[in-house]
C-alpha positions in Angstrom: 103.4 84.0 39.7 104.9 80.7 37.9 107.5 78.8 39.2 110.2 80.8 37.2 109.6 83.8 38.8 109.3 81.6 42.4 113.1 81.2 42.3 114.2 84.1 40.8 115.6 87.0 43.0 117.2 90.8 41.7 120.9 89.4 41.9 120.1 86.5 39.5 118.1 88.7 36.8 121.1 91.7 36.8 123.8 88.6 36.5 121.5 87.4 33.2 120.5 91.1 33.0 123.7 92.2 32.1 125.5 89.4 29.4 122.7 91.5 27.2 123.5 95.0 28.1 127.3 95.0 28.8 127.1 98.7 28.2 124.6 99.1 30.9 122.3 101.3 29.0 119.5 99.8 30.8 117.8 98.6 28.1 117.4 95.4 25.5 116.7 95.1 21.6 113.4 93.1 20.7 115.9 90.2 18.8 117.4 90.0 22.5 114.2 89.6 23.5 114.2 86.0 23.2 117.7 85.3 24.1 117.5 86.7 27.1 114.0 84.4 27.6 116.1 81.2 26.9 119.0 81.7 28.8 117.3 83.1 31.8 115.0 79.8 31.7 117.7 77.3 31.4 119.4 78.9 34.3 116.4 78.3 36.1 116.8 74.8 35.8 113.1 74.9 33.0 114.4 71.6 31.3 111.4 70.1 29.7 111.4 71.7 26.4 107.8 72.3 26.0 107.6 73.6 29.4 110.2 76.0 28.5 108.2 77.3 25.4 105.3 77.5 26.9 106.6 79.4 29.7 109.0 81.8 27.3 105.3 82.3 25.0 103.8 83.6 27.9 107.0 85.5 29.4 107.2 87.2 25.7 103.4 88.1 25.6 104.1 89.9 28.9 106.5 92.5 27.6 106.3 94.9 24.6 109.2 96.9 23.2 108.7 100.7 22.4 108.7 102.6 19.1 112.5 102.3 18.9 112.0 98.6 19.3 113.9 98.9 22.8 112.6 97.0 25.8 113.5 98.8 28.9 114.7 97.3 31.9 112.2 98.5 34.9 109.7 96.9 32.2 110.9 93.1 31.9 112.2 93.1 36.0 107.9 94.1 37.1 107.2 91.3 34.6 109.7 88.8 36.0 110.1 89.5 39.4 108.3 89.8 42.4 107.7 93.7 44.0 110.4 93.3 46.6 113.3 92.0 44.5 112.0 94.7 41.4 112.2 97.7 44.1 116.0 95.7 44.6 116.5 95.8 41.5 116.5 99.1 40.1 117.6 100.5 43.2 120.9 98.5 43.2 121.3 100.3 39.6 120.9 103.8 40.6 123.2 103.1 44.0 126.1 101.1 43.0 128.4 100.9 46.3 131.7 100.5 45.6 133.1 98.5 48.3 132.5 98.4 52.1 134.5 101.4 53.1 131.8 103.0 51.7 129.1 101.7 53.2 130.5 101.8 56.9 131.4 105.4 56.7 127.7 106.6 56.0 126.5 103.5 58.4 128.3 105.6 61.0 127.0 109.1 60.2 123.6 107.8 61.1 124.0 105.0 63.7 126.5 107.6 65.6 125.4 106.0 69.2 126.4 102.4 67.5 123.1 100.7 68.7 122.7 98.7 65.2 120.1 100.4 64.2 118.7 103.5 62.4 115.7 104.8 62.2 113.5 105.9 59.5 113.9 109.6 59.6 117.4 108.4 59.4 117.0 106.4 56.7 115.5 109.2 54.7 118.7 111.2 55.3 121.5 108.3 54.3 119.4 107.2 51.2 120.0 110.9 50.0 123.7 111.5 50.9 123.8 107.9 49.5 122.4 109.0 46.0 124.0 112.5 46.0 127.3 110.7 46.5 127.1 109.1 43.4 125.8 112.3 41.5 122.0 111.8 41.7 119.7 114.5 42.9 116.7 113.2 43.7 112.9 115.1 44.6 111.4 114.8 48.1 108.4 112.6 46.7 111.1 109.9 45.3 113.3 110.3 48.2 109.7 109.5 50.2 108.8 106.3 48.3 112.1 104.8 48.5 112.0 105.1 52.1 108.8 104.3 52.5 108.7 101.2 50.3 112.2 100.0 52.3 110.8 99.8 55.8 107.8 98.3 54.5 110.0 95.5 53.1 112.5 95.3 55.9 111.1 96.5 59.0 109.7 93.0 59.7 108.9 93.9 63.3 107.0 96.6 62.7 109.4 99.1 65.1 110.3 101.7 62.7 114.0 100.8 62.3 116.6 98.5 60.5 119.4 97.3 61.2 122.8 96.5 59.7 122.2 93.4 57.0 118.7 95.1 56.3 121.0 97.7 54.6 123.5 95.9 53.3 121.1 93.9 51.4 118.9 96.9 50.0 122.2 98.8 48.6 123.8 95.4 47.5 127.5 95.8 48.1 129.5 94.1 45.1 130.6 91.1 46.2 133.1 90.4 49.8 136.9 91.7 48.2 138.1 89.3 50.6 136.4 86.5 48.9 139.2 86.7 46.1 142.3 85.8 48.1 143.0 81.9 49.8 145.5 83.6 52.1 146.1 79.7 53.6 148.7 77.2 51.6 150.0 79.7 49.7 154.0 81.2 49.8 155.1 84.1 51.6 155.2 85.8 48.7 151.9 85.0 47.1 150.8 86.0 50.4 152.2 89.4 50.9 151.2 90.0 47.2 147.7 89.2 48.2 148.2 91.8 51.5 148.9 94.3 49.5 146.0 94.3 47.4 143.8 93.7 50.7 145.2 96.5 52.2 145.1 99.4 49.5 141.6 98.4 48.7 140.5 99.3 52.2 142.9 102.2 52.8 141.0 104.0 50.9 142.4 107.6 52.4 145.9 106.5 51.5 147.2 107.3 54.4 149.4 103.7 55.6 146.7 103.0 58.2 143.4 102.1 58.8 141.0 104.1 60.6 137.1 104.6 61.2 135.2 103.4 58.3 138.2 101.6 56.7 138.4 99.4 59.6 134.8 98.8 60.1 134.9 97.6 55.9 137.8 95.1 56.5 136.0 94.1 59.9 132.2 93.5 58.1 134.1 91.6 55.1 136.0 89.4 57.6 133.3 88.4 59.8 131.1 87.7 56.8 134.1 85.3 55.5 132.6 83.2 58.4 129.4 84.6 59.6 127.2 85.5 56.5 124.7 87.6 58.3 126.1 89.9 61.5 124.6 92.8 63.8 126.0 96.1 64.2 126.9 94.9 67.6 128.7 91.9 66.3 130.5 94.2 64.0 131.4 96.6 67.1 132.5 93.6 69.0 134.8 91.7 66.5 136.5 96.0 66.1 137.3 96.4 69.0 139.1 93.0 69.2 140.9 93.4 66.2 142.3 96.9 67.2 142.8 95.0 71.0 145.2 92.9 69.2 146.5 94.6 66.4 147.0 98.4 67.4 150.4 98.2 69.1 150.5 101.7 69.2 147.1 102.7 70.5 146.6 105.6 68.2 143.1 103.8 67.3 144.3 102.7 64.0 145.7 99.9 62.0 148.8 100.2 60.4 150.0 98.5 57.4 152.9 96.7 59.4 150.5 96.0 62.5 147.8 94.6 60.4 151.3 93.0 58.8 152.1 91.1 62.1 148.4 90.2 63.1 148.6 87.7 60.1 151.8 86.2 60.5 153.7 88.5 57.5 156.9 89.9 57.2 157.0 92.6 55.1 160.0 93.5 52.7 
């Protein structure tokens, strides 16, 4: 493996990945080909120009198009990256989560005693709900390899479970929503602009409040604001803090003008 491929992970190739194929068809031409050879290498910092040929010569004479001059993805990423991040790659593609909602409320169908972690039978069980949720009907033997391959790759302990960040890295959440707002130095009413966003992309029922999943997905994206990698007990810790404080009611949700008060806003 050359030092290209050393520092480059599944995030970095779908980012470079997909200024080609905006359409997401999952697939290049052959006179992107060598586009996508350049720009990937002067990302990756290749800045000796006949280092950078010789690398993108031998990169090229790695990968062949088809008859329809097409060069598919799962063909350049088990060129380019290493098996891990490949197995990453193309599962992120067929799983796309759409925000952290979603993640915590199947999370919780199979860690139901909250210890953290879930087991590989259970793993077998949320990768399938996972894929059915988003239309995909996979066979038992492809169901098998997936789980197979992901406890191989994450079960570094060897005790037949994962836990919480193991997941949330294999199905590669889009990126924290609550990296988009600076809810500090702004006015009141940028602020309560900004809440209102926050707060209808997480109340995803539509029902005014938060409850279950939707507070466990404001919780995760607030504790990684500060604490990039956390437990599932962290996570049940920092909940039942945050409903401690903010549930003034004690119906075991937040509503909107609870979660209102908790961060200093008055809404109109």
């Amino acid at each position: 493996m050359d030092s290209s491929q050393d520092r480059l992970d599944a995030a970095s190739f779908l980012q470079m990945w997909q200024l080609f194929d905006s359409e997401d068809r999952g697939f290049i031409t052959e006179t992107q080909l060598d586009a996508f050879f350049h720009r990937l290498l002067q990302k990756l910092g290749t800045k000796d120009e006949e280092e950078r040929e010789d690398k993108h010569r031998r990169l090229r004479d790695k990968v062949s198009s088809g008859d329809d001059g097409r060069v598919q993805i799962q063909e350049l990423a088990a060129v380019m990256l290493p098996e891990e991040e490949n197995f990453l790659l193309l599962f992120r593609r067929e799983t796309p989560l759409d925000n952290s909602v979603e993640f915590m409320r199947i999370w919780r169908n199979y860690d139901a005693d909250s210890s953290g972690f879930i087991s590989a039978v259970e793993l077998k069980g949320f990768l399938q709900d996972l894929l059915l949720q988003h239309g995909r009907s996979v066979c038992a033997e492809k169901l098998e390899v997936y789980t197979d391959s992901m406890m191989k790759m994450f079960d570094k302990n060897r005790d037949g479970r994962l836990d919480l960040n193991d997941l949330a890295r294999i199905l590669a959440l889009k990126e924290n929503f609550l990296l988009k707002f600076k809810m500090d130095g702004c006015s009141q009413e940028d602020r309560r602009r900004d809440f209102e966003k926050i707060f209808t992309h997480y109340d995803v029922s539509q029902t005014g409040a938060l409850e279950g999943p939707e507070v466990d997905g404001f919780v995760k994206d607030m504790m990684e604001l500060v604490k990039p990698s956390i437990s599932g007990s962290d996570l049940d810790k920092f909940r039942k803090a945050l409903l401690s404080h903010c549930d003034i009611n004690r119906d075991g949700k937040i509503q909107k003008n609870e979660l209102a008060l908790c961060l200093g806003l008055k809404l109109s």
